[in-house]
C-alpha positions as CSV (number, residue, x, y, z in Angstrom):
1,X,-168.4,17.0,60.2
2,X,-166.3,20.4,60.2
3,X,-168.7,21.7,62.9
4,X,-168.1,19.1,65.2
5,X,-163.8,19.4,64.6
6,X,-164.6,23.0,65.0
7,X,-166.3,22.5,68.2
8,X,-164.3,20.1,69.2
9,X,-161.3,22.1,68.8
10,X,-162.7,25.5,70.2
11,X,-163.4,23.2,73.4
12,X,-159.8,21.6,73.5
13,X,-158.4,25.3,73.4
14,X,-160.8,26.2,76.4
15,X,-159.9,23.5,78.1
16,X,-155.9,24.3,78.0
17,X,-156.1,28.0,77.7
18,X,-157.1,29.5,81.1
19,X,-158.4,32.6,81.6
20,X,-158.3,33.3,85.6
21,X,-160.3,35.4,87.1
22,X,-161.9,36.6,91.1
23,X,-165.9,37.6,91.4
24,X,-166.7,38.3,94.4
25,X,-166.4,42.1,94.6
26,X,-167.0,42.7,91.0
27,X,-164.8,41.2,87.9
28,X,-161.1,40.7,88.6
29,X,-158.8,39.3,85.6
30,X,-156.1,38.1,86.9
31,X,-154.4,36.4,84.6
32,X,-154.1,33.7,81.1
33,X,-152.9,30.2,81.9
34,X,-151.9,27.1,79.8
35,X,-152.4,24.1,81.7
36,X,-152.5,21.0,79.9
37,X,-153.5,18.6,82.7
38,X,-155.5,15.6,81.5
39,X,-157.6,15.5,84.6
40,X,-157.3,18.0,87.6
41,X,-160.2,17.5,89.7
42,X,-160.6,19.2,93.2
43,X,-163.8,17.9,95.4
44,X,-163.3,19.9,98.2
45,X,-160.9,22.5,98.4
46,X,-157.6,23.3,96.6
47,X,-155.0,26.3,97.2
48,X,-155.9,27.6,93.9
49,X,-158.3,30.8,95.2
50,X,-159.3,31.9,91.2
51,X,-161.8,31.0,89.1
52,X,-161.1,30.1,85.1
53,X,-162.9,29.9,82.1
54,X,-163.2,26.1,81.6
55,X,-166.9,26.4,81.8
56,X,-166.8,27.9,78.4
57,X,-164.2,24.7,77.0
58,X,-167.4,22.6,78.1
59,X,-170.4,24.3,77.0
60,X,-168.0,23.9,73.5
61,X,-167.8,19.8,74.4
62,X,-171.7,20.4,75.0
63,X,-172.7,21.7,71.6
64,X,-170.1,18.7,69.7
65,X,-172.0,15.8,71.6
66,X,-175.3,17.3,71.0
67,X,-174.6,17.9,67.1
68,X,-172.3,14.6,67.0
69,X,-175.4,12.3,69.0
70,X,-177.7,13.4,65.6
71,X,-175.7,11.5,63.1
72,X,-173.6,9.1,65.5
73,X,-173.9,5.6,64.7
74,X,-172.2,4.6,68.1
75,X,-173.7,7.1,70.1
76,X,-171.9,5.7,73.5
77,X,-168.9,7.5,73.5
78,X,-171.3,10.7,72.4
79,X,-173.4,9.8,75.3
80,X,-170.3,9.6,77.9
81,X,-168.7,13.1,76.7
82,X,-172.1,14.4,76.9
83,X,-172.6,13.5,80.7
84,X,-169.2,14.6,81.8
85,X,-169.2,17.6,80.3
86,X,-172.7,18.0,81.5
87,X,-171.7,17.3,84.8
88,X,-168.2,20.0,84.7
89,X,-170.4,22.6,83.7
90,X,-172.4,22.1,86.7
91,X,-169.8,22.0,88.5
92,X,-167.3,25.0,87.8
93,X,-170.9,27.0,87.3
94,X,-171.4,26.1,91.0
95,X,-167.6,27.4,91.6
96,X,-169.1,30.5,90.2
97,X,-172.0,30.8,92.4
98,X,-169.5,30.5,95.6
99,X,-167.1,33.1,94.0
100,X,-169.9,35.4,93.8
101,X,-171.3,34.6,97.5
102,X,-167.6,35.3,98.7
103,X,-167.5,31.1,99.5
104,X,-165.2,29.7,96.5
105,X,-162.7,27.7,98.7
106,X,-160.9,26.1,95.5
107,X,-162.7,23.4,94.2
108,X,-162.5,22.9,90.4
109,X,-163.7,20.0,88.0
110,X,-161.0,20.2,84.8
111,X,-161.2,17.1,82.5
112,X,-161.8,19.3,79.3
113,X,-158.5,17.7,77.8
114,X,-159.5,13.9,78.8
115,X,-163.1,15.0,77.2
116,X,-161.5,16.2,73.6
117,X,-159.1,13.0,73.6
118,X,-162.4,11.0,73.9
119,X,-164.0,13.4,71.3
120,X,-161.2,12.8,68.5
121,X,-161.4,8.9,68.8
122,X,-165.1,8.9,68.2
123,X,-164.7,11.0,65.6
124,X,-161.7,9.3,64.1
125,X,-163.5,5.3,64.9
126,X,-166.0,6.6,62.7
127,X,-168.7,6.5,65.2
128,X,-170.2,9.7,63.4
129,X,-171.5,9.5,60.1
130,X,-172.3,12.2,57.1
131,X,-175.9,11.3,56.5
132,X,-176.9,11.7,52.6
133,X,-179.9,12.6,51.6
């Protein structure tokens, strides 16, 4: 059970703590945001021209549903973090693969705050269990 507070946590502060960053001609740090915006989703283009570290917040989300789904007793709410943050890693990994190709026009998928809120309450309805052997 501390694992998945630990994971859940280490995603949370991924999600909020931004670490911005250009590719295209090499590594470029830019700069460390906090941006605690429960969803921020941009399909096509945005005017933000840097790339962050919020894959790293959801491989984090990742790893809690996957250890969280193995002694879940309610395993939907497991199941729905799982997808979304399947599906935002996808996503801001294909953000990557534009930055590198010099094609990243701004679009970003950041729902890692909405994703730990929905975290917390399964863990906190009980919908994971301690299993006792």
């Amino acid at each position: 059970m501390k694992t998945n507070y630990f994971l859940l946590t280490i995603g949370f502060l991924f999600s909020i703590i931004l670490i911005t960053f250009r590719i295209e001609n090499g590594f470029n740090f830019l700069n460390i945001q906090f941006n605690f915006s429960l969803l921020d989703v941009s399909i096509n283009t945005s005017k933000e021209t840097y790339l962050t570290s919020s894959f790293a917040g959801y491989l984090f989300l990742l790893l809690f549903s996957l250890t969280s789904l193995k002694t879940a007793t309610k395993k939907t709410t497991l199941y729905i973090v799982f997808l979304l943050s399947f599906l935002g890693l996808v996503f801001e990994l294909k953000a990557m693969y534009d930055g590198l190709n010099g094609v990243y026009n701004g679009i970003h998928f950041r729902i890692g705050v909405f994703l730990t809120l929905i975290g917390f309450l399964s863990l906190n309805k009980g919908d994971t269990t301690k299993i006792i052997k």
